[in-house]
C-alpha positions in Angstrom: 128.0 149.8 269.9 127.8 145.9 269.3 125.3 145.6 271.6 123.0 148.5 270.1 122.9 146.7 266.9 122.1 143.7 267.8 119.1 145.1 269.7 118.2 146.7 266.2 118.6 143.6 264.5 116.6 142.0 267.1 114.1 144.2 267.5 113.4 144.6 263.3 113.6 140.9 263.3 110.9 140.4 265.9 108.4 143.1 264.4 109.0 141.9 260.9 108.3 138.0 262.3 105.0 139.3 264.4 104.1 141.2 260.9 104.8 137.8 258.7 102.3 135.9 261.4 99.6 139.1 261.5 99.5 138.7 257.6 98.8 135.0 258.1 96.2 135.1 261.0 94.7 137.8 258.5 94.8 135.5 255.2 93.2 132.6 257.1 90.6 134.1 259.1 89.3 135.5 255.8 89.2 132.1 254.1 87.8 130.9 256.9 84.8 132.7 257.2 84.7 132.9 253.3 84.9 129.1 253.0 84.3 127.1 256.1 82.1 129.2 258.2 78.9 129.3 255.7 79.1 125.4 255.5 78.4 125.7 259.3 75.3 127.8 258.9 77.2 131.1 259.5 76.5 132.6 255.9 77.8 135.6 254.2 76.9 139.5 254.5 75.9 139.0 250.5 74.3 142.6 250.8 77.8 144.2 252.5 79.5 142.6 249.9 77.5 144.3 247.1 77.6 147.5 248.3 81.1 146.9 248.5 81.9 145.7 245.2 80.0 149.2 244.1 81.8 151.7 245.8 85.4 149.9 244.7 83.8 149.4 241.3 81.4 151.2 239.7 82.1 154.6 241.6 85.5 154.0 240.5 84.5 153.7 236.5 84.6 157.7 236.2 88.1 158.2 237.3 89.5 155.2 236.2 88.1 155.3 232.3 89.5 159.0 231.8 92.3 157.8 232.7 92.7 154.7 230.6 91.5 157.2 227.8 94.4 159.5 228.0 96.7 156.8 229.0 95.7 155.1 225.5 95.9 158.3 223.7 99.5 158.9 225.3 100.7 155.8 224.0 99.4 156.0 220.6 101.0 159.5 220.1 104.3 158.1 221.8 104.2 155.1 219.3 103.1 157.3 216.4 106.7 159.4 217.1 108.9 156.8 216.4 106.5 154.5 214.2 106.0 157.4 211.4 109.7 157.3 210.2 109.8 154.1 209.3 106.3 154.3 207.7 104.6 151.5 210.2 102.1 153.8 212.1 99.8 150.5 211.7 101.5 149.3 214.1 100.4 151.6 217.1 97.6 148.7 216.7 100.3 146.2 218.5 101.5 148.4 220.9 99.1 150.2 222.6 96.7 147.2 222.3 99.3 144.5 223.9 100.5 147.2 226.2 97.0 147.9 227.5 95.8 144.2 228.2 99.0 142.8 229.3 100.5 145.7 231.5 99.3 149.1 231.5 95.6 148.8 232.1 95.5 146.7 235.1 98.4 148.7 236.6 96.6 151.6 236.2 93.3 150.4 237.4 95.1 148.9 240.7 96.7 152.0 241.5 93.9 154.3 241.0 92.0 151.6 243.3 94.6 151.6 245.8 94.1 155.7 245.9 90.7 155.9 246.1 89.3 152.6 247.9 92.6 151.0 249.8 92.8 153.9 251.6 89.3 154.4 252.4 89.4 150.6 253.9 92.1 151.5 256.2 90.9 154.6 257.1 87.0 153.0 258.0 89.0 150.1 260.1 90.8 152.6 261.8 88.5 154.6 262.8 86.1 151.9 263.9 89.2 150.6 265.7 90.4 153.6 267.8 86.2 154.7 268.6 86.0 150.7 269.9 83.3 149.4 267.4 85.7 146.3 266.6 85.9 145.7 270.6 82.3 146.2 271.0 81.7 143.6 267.7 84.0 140.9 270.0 81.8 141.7 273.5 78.8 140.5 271.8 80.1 137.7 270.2 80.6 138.9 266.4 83.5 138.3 264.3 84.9 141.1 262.5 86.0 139.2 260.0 82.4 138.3 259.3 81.0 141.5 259.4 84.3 143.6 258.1 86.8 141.7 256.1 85.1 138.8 253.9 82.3 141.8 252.7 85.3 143.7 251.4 87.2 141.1 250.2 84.4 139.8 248.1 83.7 143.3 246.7 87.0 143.8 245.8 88.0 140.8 244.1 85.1 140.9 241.8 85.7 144.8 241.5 88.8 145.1 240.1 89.1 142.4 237.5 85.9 144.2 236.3 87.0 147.7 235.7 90.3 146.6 234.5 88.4 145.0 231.5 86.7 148.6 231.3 89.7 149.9 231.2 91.1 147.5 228.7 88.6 148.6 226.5 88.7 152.6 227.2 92.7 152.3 227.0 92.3 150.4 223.4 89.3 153.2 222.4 92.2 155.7 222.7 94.6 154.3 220.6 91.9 154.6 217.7 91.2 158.3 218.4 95.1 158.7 218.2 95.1 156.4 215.1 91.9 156.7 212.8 91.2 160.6 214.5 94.6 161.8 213.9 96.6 159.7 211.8 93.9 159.0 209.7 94.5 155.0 209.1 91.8 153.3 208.0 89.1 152.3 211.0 88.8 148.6 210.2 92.7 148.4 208.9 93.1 149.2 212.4 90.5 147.0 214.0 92.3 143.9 211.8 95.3 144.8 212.9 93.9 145.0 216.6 92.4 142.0 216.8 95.9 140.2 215.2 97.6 141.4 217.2 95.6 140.5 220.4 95.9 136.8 221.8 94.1 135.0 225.3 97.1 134.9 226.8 97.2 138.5 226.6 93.8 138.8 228.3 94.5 135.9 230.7 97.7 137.8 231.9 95.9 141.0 232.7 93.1 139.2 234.3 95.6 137.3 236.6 97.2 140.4 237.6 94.1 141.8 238.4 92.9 139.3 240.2 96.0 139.4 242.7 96.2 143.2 242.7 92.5 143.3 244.2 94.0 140.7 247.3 97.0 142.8 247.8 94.9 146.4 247.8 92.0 144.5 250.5 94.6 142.9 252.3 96.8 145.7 252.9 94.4 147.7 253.4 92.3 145.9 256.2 96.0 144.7 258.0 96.9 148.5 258.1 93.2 149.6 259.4 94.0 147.2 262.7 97.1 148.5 263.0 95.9 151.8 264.0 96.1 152.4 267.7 96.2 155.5 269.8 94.4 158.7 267.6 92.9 160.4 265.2 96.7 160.7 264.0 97.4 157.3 263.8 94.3 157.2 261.2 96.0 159.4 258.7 99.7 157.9 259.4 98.2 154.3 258.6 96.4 155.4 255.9 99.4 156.8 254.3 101.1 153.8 254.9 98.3 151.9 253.1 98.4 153.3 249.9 102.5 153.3 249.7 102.6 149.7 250.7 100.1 148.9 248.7 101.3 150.6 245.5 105.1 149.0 246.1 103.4 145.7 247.1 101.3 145.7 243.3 104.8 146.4 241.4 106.1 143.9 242.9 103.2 141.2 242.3 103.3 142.8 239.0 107.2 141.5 238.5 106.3 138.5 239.7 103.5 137.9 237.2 105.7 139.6 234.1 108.6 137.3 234.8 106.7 134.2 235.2 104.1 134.6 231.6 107.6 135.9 229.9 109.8 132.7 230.6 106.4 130.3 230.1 
């Protein structure tokens, strides 16, 4: 019995220190050919990139926006509740507009991401993985990093700080319909009180968190795609995996950020 679990410690130990050194070959081969490579004449796949930063951002818009909307109506009927009895239903204003830039609208935004596009990364690698495309990129001499990883992780680090301002926006447009539409307060009362209530730092935080939720949902989502080895099955299992990891890995970059803009 001693001896099986120290083989378990072992072996968790050994796949969670060749999973801590994956991550790192992964991080540095994409700075690499992001940063170093170009200045050596090896430019960047500008057009992959594009077409990248569309499919993880503008074909996201739909989805995303109708959900900020009802997100931001939510919140301004949830705030109305408990606002109305002590006569302060200006004040939905404050809440849903701090809780949209600072919190809810990147959140959001990163997890409907991670659904539609994080998968879909892992699920492309994979497959290109397990048909032998990536081993036929090597033969002739072609990164994949190049030609897979720094297109993607261009597209979506401009991608998601952009709809998450989109969805700022949207998520702020549904606490008026909640307040002006059903409350009826005053429109530009509750545009003043908006814009009060509203700071930078309240923008800088969400953009921050943005920022790091688009390299944790390409990241994640490229490291699972090479993971994929064997079948068709393995696709589906690491694609799952993707969007679980990813999801766990944003809440807790999302702590992170919280802790560190509440104690500054």
């Amino acid at each position: 019995m001693f001896t099986r679990i120290l083989g378990i410690i072992g072996k968790k130990t050994i796949l969670c220190i060749g999973t801590t050194l994956a991550i790192c070959v992964l991080v540095f081969e994409t700075f690499n050919w992001l940063f170093v490579q170009p200045l050596l004449g090896r430019g960047l796949r500008w057009k992959d990139a594009i077409e990248n930063f569309l499919e993880f951002g503008y074909r996201s818009l739909p989805i995303v926006g109708l959900i900020s909307l009802l997100v931001g109506i939510i919140m301004g009927m949830q705030s109305a509740y408990t606002l109305q009895q002590w006569g302060a239903t200006i004040f939905i204003a404050n809440l849903v507009g701090i809780s949209a830039l600072r919190e809810l609208a990147p959140l959001m935004s990163a997890i409907l991401i991670t659904g539609r596009s994080g998968s879909a990364i892992t699920a492309e690698i994979g497959t290109m993985k397990i048909s032998e495309e990536i081993d036929a990129l090597i033969v002739m001499g072609l990164s994949p990093f190049k030609y897979l990883v720094v297109p993607k992780f261009i597209g979506m680090l401009f991608a998601v700080p952009c709809v998450t301002v989109i969805s700022m926006a949207i998520m702020i447009a549904g606490g008026f319909i909640v307040g002006v539409g059903i409350l009826g307060l005053d429109f530009w009362a509750y545009f003043d009180q908006t814009a009060k209530a509203l700071t930078s730092k309240d923008l800088f935080s969400g953009m921050v968190k943005s920022v790091f939720f688009g390299l944790t949902i390409c990241w994640v989502g490229i490291y699972k795609g090479f993971q994929v080895e064997g079948s068709a099955e393995s696709v589906g299992r690491m694609t799952t995996s993707s969007v679980v990891t990813s999801i766990f890995t944003i809440i807790i970059v999302d702590l992170i950020w919280t802790s560190l803009f509440y104690f500054s």
